[in-house]
C-alpha positions in Angstrom: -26.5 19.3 34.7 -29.7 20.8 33.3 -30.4 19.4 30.2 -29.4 22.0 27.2 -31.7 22.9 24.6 -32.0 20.6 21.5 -32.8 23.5 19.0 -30.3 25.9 20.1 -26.4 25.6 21.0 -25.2 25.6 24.1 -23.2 28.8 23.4 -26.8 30.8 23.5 -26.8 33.5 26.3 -29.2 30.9 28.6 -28.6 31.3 32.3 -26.8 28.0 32.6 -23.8 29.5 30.0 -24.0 32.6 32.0 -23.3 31.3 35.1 -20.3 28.9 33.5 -19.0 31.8 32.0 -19.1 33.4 36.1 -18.1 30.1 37.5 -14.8 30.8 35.9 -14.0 34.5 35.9 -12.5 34.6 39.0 -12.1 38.5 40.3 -9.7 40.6 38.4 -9.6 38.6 35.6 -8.9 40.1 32.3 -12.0 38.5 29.7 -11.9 37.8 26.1 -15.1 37.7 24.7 -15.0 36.5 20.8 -18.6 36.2 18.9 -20.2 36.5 22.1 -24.0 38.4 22.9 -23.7 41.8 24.4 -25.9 40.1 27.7 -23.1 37.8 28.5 -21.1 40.9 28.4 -22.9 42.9 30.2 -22.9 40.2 32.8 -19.4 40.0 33.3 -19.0 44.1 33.3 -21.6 44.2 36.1 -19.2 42.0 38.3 -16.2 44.7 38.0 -14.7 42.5 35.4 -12.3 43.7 32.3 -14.1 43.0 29.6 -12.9 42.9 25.6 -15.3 42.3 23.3 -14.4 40.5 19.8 -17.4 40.5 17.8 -16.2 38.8 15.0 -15.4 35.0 14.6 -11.6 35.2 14.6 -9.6 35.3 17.5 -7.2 39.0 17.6 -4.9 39.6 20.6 -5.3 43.6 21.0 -4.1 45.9 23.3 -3.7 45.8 26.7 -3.4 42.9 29.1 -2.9 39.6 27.7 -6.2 37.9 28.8 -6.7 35.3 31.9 -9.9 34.0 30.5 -11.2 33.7 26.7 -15.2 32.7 26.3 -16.0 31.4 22.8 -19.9 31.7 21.3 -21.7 31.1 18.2 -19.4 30.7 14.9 -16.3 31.7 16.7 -16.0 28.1 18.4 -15.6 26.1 15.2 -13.4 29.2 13.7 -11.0 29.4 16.6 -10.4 25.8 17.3 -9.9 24.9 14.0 -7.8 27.6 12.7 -6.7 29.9 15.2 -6.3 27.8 18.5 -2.6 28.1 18.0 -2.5 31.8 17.7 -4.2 32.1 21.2 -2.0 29.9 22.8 0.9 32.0 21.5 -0.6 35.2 21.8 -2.3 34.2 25.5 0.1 31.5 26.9 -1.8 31.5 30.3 -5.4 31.8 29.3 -8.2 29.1 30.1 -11.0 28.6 26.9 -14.2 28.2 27.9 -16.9 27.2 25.2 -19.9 25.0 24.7 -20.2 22.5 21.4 -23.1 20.3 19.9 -21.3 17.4 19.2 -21.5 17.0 15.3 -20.7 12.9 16.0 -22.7 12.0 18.2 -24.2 8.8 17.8 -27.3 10.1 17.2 -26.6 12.9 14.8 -24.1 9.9 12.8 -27.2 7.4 12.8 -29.6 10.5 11.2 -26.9 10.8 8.7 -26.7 7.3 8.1 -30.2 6.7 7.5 -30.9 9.8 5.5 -33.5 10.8 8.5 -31.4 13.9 9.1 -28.5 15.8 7.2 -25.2 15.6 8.1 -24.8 17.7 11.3 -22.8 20.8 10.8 -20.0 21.7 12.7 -17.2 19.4 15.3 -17.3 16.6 16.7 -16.2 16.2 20.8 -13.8 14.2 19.4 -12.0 16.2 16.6 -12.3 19.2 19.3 -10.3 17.3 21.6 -7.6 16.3 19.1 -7.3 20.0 17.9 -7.2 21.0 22.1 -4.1 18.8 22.3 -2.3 19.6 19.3 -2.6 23.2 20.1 -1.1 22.5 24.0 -4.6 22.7 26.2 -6.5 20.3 27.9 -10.0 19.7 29.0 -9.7 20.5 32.9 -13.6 20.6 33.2 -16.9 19.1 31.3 -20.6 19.2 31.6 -22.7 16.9 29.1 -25.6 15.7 28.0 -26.3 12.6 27.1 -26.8 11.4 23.7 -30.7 10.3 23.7 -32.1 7.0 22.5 -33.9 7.0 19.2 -34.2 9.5 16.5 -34.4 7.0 14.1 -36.8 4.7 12.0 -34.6 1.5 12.4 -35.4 -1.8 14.3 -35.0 -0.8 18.1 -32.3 -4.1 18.5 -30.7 -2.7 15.6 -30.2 0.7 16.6 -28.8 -0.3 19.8 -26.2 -2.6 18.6 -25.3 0.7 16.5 -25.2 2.9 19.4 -23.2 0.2 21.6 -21.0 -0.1 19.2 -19.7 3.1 18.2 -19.7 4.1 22.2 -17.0 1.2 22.0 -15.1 2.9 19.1 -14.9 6.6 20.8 -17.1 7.1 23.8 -17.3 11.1 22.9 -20.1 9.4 20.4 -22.1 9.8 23.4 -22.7 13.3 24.0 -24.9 15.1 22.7 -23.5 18.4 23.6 -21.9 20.1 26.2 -19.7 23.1 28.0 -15.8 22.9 28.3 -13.5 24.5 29.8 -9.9 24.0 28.2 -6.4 24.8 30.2 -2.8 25.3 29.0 -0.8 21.9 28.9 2.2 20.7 26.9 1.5 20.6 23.4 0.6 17.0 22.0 3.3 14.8 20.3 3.0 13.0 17.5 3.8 9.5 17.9 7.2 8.2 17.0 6.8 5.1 14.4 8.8 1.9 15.3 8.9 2.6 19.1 7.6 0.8 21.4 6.5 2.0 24.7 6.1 -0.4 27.7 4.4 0.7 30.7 5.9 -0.7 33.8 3.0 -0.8 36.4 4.7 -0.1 40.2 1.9 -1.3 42.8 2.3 0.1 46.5 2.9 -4.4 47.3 5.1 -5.1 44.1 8.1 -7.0 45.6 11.1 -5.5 45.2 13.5 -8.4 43.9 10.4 -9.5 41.6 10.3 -5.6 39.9 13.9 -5.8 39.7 13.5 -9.6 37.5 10.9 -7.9 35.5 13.0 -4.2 34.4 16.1 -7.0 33.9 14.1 -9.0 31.7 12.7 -5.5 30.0 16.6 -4.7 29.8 17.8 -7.5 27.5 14.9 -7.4 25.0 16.1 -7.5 21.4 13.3 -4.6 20.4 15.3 -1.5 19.5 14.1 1.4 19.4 12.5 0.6 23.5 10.6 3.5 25.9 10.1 2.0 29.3 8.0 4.0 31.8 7.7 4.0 35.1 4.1 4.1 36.2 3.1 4.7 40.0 0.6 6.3 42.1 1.7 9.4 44.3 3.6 8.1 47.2 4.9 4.7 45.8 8.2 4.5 46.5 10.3 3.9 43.2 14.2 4.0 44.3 15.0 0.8 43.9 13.1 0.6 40.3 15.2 3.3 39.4 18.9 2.0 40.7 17.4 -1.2 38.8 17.1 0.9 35.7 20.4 2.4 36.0 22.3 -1.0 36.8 20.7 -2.8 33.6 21.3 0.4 31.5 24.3 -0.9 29.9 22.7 -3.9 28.9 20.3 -2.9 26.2 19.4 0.8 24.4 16.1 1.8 26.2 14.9 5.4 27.6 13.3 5.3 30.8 10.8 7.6 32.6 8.5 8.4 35.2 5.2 8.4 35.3 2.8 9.8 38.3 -0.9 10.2 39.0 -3.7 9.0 41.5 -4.7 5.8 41.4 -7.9 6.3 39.2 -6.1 8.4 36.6 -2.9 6.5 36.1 -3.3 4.4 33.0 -4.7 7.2 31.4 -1.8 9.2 32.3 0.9 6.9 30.9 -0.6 5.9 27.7 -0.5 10.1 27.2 2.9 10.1 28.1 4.2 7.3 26.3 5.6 8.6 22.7 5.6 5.3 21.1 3.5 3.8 18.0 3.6 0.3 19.6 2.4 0.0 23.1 2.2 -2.6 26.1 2.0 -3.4 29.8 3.7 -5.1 32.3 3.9 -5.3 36.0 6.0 -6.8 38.5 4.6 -10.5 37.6 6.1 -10.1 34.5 8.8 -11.9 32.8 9.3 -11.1 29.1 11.4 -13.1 27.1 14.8 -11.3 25.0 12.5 -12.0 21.3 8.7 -11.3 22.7 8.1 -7.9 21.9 10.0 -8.3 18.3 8.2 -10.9 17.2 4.9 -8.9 18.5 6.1 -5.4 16.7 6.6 -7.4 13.2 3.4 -9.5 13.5 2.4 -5.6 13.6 4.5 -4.0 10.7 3.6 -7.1 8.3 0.2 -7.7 9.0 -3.4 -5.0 8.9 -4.2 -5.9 12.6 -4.2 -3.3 15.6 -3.0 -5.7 17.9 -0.8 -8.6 18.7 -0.8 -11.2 21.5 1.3 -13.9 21.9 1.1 -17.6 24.4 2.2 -16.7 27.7 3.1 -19.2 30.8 1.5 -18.7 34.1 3.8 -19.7 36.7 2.5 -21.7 39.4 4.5 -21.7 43.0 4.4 -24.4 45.4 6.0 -24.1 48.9 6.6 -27.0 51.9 7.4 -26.4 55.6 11.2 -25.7 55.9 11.5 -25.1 52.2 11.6 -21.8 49.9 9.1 -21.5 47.8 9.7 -23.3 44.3 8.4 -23.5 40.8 5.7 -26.5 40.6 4.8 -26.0 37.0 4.4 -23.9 34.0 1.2 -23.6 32.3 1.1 -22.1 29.0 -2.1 -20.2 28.4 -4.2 -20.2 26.1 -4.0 -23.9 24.4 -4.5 -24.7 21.2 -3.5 -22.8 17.8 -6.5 -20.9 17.9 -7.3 -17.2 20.1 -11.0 -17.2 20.4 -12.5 -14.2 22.0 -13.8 -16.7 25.1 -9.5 -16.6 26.0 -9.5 -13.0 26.1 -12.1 -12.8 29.1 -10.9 -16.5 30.5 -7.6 -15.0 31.1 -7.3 -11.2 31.7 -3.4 -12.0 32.3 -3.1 -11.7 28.1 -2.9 -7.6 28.5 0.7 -8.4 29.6 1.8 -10.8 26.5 0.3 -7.8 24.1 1.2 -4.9 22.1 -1.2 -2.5 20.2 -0.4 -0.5 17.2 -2.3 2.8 18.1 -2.1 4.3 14.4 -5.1 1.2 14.2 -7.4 1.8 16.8 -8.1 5.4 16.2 -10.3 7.0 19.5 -10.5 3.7 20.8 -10.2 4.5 24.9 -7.0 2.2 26.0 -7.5 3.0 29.5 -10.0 3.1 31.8 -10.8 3.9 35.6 -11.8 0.1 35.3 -7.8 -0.8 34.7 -6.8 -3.1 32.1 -8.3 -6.4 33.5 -11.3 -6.1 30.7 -8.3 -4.2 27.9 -7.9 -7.8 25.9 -11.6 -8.6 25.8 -12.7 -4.9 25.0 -9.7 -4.7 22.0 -10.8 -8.4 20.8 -14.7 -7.1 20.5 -13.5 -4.5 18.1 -10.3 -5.5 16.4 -9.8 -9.2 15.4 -6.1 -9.5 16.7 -3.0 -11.6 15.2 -2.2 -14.4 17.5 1.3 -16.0 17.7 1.1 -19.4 18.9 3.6 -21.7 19.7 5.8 -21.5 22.2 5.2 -19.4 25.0 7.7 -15.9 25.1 6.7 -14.6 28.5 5.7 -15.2 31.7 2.9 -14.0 34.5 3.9 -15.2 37.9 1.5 -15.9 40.7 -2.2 -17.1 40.9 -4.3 -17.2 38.4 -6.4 -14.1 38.0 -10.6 -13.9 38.0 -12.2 -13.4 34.4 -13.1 -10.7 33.1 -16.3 -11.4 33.9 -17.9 -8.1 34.7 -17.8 -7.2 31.0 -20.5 -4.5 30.1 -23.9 -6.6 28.7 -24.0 -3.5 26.1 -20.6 -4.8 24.8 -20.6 -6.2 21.2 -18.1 -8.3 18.2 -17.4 -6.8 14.6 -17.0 -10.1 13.0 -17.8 -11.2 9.4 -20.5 -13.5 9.1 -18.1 -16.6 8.0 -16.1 -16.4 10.8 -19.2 -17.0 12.8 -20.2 -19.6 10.4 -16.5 -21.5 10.8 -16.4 -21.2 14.3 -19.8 -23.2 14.5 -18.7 -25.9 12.3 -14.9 -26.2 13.8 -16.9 -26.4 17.6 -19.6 -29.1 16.0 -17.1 -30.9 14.3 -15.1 -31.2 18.0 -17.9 -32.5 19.4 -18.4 -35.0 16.6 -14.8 -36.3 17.0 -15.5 -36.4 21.1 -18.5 -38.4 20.4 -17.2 -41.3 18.1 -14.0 -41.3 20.3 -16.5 -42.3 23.4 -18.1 -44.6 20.7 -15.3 -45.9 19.5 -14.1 -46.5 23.7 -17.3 -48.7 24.0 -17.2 -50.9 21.3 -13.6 -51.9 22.4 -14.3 -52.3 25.6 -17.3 -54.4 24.9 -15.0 -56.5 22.7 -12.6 -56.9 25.3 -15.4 -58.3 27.7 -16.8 -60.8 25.2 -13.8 -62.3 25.7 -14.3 -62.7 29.4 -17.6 -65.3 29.2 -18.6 -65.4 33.2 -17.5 -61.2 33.3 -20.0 -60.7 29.7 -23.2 -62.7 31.8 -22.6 -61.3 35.0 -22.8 -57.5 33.5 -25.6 -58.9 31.2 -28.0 -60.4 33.9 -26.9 -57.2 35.8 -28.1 -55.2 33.1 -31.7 -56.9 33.1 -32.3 -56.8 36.3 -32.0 -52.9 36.7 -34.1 -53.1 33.6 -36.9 -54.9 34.9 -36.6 -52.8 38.2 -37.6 -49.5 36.2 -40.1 -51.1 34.5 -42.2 -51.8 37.7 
């Protein structure tokens, strides 16, 4: 879009608002117009539109027509969606909001803050506007930004850039600058219910049905009470026999079960909204989860500060000969060691499904993305150290081993303290140390051994010599 003015907000009667505001009155429509200039009025009027206009800040029903479409300006946009949002969605159940917002946390505005270059920028931030738009039962349907620019400040340009990258990995609304909105009805948000955990069954168009039906039996006997399993799927996947699956197992463990639909692109996004539970965690038909994974996982969580838990899974390898079904060949458990370094998160993207993340800790961290959830374990572990639980494995991923996540962003970055960097270092050079005197330690007994072979120790050693003398020349 056209780049908005720096100096001015975006609810100023420019042309660009204007033609929003016309891009969304669709004929007949019954307008709201609360703080807004008399042009933007006139405007509308001029199009045969009904026209109220509020001139103060607060939002008032009045008579008549309950309005189709409500256009916020000036100091009605913080007033309304702050403290009358839920009036208007009583008062105007079927009415869209459209309103523009300089975003007070944008990156740049918190940087100006934060170096005293710039006070504090009055007003919301994208993000709290959003919160408020779902609490009150609306939704952004439509959104135009402008891109928070680079700069502004007096720090190192490294510096400032690790700042920016980082916060846009915290809440990406840090981003904008400003921009225009358009808000619709929707169900109200819900608050999320503390002890339950949500799993999010991914259905692929090629999941096998007899391996779905070993993953929701597996889901079934888990010792986790109280258990949400949903039922993810893009439009058109058939999900019958998940659901006869679901109904068989239902006597074999307390869980509530539900659907979830959406397009392909949109439908991670769409089940972590739908899922009501605290504690959340994926799973697809690969899957095998074992009857104690997910409660050792939630009380990692309850007695511990992190925002996340992952635990050792196995990857199950097949093998297969003519004439033969196909078999288990091995189970590898994944990753080794008692350690989780941040190099297992990208290794082995298959750790989203041996997870669970306490969403009270990540704040706007964005769980999903159009990306999927291959880069989920790397992108958490960047941000928030999590709690590992080694030992045995307690689930399973079946199939061949999936690419790393190698296509992380270069922009992305670690929150780590300084002397976990500095004990890493040592722990990796002290390795090496041990490696080295153990191939020492190899030679020197192998040389003894062959001392005590005389013709074996002069053949090597006049061997020796002459490919000495031969580099020499």
């Amino acid at each position: 879009m056209n780049a908005l003015s720096e100096e001015a907000s975006p609810s100023a009667a420019t042309e660009r608002w204007m033609e929003w505001v016309r891009s969304r009155a669709r004929a007949g429509a019954v307008v709201s117009l609360v703080g807004a200039s008399p042009a933007l009025a006139e405007a509308l009027r001029a199009r045969g539109l009904s026209v109220r206009a509020l001139p103060g800040p607060e939002w008032k029903r009045g008579k008549g027509p309950a309005p189709s479409l409500v256009v916020l300006e000036g100091d009605a946009v913080e007033r309304v969606l702050e403290e009358g949002l839920e009036a208007l969605r009583r008062e105007a159940p079927g009415a869209e909001l459209v309103f523009g917002l300089r975003n007070a946390g944008s990156a740049r505005a918190l940087m100006g803050a934060l170096t005293g270059e710039a006070p504090v920028r009055a007003g919301l931030s994208e993000q709290r506007m959003l919160r408020r738009l779902a609490e009150a039962g609306y939704r952004v349907a439509h959104r135009e930004v402008v891109p928070c620019a680079s700069g502004g400040t007096a720090l190192a340009e490294d510096t400032a850039q690790a700042l920016r990258a980082v916060l846009a990995q915290v809440s990406p609304s840090t981003q904008v600058e400003e921009g225009l909105y358009v808000a619709v009805p929707d169900e109200p948000g819900r608050a999320l219910v503390a002890g339950l955990l949500s799993v999010v069954v991914t259905v692929d168009p090629g999941a096998r049905d007899a391996a779905l039906d070993e993953a929701l039996f597996a889901l079934a006997c888990q010792e986790q009470q109280p258990l949400e399993l949903l039922l993810a799927a893009p439009e058109g996947v058939d999900l019958s026999a998940a659901e006869a699956a679901l109904e068989r197992y239902g006597r074999l463990g307390s869980f509530q079960a539900r659907v979830v639909r959406a397009s392909s692109g949109a439908l991670y996004a769409e089940a972590v909204r739908e899922a009501r539970g605290r504690y959340l965690s994926f799973v697809d038909a690969r899957c095998l989860v074992y009857p104690r994974h997910y409660v050792e996982l939630v009380r990692a969580l309850q007695t511990g500060r992190e925002a996340w838990a992952v635990a050792r899974a196995f990857r199950t390898e097949w093998a297969s000969s003519e004439g033969t079904p196909p078999y288990v060949r091995a189970k590898v458990p994944f990753p080794l060691g008692e350690r989780l370094e941040v190099e297992h998160l990208v290794q082995h993207p298959e750790l989203v499904h041996a997870m669970v993340i306490d969403r009270g800790r990540i704040g706007p961290f964005a769980v999903a993305t159009e990306s999927g959830l291959g880069e989920l374990p790397a992108r958490l572990g960047a941000l928030f150290p999590p709690v590992f639980l080694g030992g045995i494995a307690s689930c399973e991923v079946r199939g061949p081993r999936e690419p790393p996540a190698a296509a992380m962003a270069p922009g992305t970055w670690l929150l780590r303290p300084l002397d976990a960097w500095v004990e890493a270092v040592a722990r990796i050079r002290d390795e090496t140390l041990q490696a080295r005197e153990f191939r020492h330690r190899m030679v020197d007994a192998l040389n003894a051994r062959v001392h005590g072979i005389p013709w074996v120790h002069s053949t090597l050693k006049t061997l020796a010599n002459r490919l000495k003398s031969g580099n020499e020349r």
